[in-house]
C-alpha positions in Angstrom: 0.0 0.0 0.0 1.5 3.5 -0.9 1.6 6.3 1.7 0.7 9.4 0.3 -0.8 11.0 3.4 0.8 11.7 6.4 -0.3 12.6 10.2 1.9 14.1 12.4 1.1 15.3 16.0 3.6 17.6 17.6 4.7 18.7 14.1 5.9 21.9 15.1 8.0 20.9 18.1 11.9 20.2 18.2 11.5 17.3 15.8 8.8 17.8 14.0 9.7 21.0 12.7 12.4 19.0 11.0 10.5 16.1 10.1 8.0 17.5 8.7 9.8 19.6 5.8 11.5 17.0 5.0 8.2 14.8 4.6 7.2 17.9 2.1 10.4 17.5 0.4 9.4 13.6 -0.4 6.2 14.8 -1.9 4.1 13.5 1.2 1.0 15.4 2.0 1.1 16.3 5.3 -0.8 17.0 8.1 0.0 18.3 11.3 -1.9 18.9 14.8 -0.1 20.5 17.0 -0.9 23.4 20.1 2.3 25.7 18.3 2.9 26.8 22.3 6.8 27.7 20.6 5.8 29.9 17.6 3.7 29.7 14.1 6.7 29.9 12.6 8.7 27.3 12.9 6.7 25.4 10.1 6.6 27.4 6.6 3.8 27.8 4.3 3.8 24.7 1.7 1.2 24.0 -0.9 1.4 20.5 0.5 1.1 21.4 4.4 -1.7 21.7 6.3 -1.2 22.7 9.9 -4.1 22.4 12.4 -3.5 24.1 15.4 -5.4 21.7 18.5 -4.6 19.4 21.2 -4.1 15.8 20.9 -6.6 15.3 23.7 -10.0 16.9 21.5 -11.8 14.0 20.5 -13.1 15.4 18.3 -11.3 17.6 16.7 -9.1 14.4 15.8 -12.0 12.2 14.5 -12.6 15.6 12.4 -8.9 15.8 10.9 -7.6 12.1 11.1 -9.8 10.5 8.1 -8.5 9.8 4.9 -4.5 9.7 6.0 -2.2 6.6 5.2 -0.3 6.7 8.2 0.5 8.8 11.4 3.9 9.8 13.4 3.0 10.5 17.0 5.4 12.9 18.6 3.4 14.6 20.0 4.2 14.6 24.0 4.9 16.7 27.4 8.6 15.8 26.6 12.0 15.4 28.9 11.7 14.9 32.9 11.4 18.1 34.2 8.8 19.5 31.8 6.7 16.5 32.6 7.6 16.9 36.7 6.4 20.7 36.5 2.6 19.5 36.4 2.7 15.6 36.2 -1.5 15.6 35.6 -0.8 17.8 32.5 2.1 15.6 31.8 -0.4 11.8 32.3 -3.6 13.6 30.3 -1.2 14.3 26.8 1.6 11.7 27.2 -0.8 8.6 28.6 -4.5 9.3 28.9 -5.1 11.1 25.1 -2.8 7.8 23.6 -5.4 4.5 23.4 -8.4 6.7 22.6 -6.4 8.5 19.7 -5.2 4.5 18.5 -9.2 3.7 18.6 -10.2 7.1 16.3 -7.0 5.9 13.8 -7.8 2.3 13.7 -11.6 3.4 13.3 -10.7 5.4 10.5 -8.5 3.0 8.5 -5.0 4.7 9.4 -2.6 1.6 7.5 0.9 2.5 9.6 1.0 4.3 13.2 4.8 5.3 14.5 5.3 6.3 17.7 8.0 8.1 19.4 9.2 6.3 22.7 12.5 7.1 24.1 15.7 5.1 25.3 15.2 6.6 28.9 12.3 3.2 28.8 15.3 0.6 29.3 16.7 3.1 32.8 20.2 2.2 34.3 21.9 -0.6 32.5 25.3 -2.1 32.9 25.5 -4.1 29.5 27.9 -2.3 26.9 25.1 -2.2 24.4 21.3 -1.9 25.2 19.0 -3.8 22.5 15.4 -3.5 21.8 14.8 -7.2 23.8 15.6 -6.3 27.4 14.0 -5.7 30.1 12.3 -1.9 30.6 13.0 -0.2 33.8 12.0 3.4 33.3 12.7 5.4 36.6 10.6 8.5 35.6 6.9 9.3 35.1 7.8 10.5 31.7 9.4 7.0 30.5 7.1 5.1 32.4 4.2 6.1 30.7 6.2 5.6 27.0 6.7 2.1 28.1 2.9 2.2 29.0 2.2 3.2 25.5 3.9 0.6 23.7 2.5 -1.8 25.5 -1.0 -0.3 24.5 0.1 0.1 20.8 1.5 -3.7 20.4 -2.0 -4.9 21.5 -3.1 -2.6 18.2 -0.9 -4.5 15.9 -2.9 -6.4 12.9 -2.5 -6.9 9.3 -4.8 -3.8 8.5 -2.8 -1.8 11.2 0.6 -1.8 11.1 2.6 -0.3 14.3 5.8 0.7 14.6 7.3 2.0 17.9 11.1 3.9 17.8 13.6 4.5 21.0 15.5 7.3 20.3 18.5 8.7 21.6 18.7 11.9 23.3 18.4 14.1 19.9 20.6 17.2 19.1 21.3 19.7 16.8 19.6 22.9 15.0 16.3 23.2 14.7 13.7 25.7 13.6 11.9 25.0 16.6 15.0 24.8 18.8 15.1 23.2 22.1 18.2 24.2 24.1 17.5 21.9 27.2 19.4 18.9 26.3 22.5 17.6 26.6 24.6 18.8 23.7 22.9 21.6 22.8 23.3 22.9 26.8 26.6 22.4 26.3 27.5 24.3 23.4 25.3 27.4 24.0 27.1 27.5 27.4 30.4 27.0 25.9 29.8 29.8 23.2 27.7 32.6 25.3 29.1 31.9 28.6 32.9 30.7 27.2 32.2 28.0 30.5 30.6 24.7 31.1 29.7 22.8 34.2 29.2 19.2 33.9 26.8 17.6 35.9 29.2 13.9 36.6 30.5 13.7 33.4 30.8 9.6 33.5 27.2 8.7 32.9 26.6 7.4 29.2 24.3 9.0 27.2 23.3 8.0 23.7 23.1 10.7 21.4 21.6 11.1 17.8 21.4 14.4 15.4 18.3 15.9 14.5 18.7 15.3 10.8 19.1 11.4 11.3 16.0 11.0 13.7 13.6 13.0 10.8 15.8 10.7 8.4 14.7 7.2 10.5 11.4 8.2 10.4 11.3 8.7 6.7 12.8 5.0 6.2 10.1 3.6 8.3 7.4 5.3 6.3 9.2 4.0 3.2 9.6 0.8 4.4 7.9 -2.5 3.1 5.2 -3.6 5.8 6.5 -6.5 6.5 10.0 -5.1 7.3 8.4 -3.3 10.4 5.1 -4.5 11.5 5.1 -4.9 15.5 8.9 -4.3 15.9 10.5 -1.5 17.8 13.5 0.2 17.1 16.5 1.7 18.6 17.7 4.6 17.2 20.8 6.5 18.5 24.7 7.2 16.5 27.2 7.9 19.5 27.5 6.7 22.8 29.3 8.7 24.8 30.3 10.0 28.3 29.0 14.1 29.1 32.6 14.5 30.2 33.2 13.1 26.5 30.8 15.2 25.2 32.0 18.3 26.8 35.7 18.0 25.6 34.3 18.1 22.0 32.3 21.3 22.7 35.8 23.2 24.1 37.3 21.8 20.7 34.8 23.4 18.5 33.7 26.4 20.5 37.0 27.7 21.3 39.8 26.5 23.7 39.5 29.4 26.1 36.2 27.8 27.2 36.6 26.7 30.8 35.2 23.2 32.2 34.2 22.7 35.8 32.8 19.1 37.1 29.7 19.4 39.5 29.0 16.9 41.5 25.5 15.3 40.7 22.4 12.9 42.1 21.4 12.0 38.5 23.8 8.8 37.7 21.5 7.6 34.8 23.6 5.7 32.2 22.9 3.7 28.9 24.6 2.4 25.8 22.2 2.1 23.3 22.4 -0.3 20.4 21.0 0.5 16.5 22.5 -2.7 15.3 18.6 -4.1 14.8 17.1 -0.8 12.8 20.5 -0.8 10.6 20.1 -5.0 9.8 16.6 -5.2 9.1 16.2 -1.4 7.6 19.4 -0.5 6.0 19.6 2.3 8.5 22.8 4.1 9.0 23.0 7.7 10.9 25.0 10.4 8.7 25.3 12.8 11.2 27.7 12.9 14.3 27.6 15.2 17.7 30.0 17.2 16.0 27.7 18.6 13.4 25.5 19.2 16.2 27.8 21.0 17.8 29.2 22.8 14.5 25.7 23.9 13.5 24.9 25.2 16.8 27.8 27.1 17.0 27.1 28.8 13.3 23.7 29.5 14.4 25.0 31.4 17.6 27.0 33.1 15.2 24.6 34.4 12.8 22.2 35.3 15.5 19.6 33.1 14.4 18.8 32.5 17.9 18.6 35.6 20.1 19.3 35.6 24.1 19.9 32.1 24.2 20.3 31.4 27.7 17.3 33.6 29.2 14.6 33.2 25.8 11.9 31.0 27.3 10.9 29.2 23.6 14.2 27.8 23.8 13.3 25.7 26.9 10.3 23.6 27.1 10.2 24.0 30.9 10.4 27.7 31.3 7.7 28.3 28.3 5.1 26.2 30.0 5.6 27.6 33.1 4.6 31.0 31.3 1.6 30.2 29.1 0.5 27.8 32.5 -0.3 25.0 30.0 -3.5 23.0 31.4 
């Protein structure tokens, strides 16, 4: 069955204001749904684009714009720890409650392939070099507790007329059009370019890492791929591996030397090593993009001021900006 038509909540966040262009660019129709809480702008105006500003939880706004689309990708989600900790019932109505009774309107409506965004955080603290898509899930956090909640509602979805597909990503990076400075590398490098300092939180925990470009990229290949390539299978997807004491020595290299490093001792020991080896055998999947073009984009971006007063701006960190529009 060919997709033409694509769903995408959360199209206008971090992500999806990647994704979705790129979608555009592969001559997809697209769809998105999305609350735009960081700006109407981050998605421009395409001929193939239609952008429905709503919340995931509307009934039924969704059984109004979900008919007669192929497939879906669901991003959309209260995302990282301490967004979701700031008001965890906002956090269990979007990332939990809104997800089986949006399944129901998709399967009720024909929707042939529905991929959803997990996380890594699902598998928690692991001591095995390389963390594959079979083990055991011990989220520690409300936040991965109810992705692992959701795939196990999604696999009980599975059948031949609906085909689900659920991806694990690594902690993503990178520029954005929506950009989210609130994770790991990008912390790092605006810190190390506007501040010309850096504190690092441990520095030994593992944390899988994967460029913007490559996550709107795997999601692109699962759309394109042949059903029974991904019907019921989840999905790692992450490129480096490496420790934030790792990490942070690469942003000094790039940003400039005279950028000072000071280790802060920390509470939050949570460490993983992801592997992709299953999404790269059975898909062909192979990331392009390292932590160094994350870093290297980021810094240009600083540069050219095409993101202004990056350490106070509030659309620049999910936390802060739902603090101030007191999301409900």
């Amino acid at each position: 069955m060919e997709i033409k038509k694509i769903f995408v909540t959360g199209g206008g966040g971090y992500v999806g204001s990647v994704l979705v262009p790129l979608l555009l660019k592969n001559n997809f129709e697209v769809t998105v749904l999305d609350l735009m809480i960081y700006g109407e702008e981050v998605l421009t105006n395409h001929p193939k684009l239609k952008v429905v500003k709503g919340d995931i939880r509307n009934k039924d706004l969704l059984e109004k714009v979900v008919p007669s689309h192929d497939a879906v990708i669901h991003l959309a989600c209260i995302s990282n720890d301490p967004s979701f900790e700031l008001n965890p019932k906002l956090g269990k109505s979007i990332n939990l409650d809104s997800f089986e009774p949006f399944i129901e309107i998709c399967v009720k409506n024909k929707i042939k392939r529905f991929i959803y965004a997990s996380s890594s955080s699902v598998y928690g603290i692991k001591k095995e070099n390389d963390v594959n898509e079979d083990m055991l899930l011990e989220p520690l956090t409300d936040y991965s507790k109810y992705k692992a909640d959701c795939e196990l509602i999604l696999k009980n979805y599975q059948s031949s007329n609906f085909t689900t597909v659920i991806l694990r990503p690594a902690t993503v990076c990178g520029y954005s059009p929506r950009q989210r400075l609130d994770v790991v590398v990008n912390i790092l490098t605006n810190l190390a370019y506007n501040k010309r300092k850096i504190s690092v939180f441990g520095g030994d925990q593992l944390r899988p890492n994967l460029h913007i470009k490559d996550m709107a990229n795997a999601y692109l290949n699962v759309i394109n791929a042949s059903k029974e390539d991904i019907e019921g299978q989840i999905f790692n997807v992450g490129t480096q591996n490496l420790s934030v004491n790792s990490i942070a020595k690469i942003v000094k290299r790039i940003v400039g030397e005279d950028v000072t490093l000071e280790i802060v001792k920390t509470n939050d020991n949570r460490s993983y090593h992801i592997s992709s080896k299953k999404i790269e055998n059975i898909l062909g999947f192979v990331p392009k993009y390292t932590i160094e073009n994350a870093i290297q984009e980021l810094t240009n971006a600083f540069k050219n001021n095409l993101l202004t007063d990056t350490l106070n701006n509030e659309k620049y960190f999910n936390i802060k900006r739902m603090q101030s529009i007191n999301l409900e």
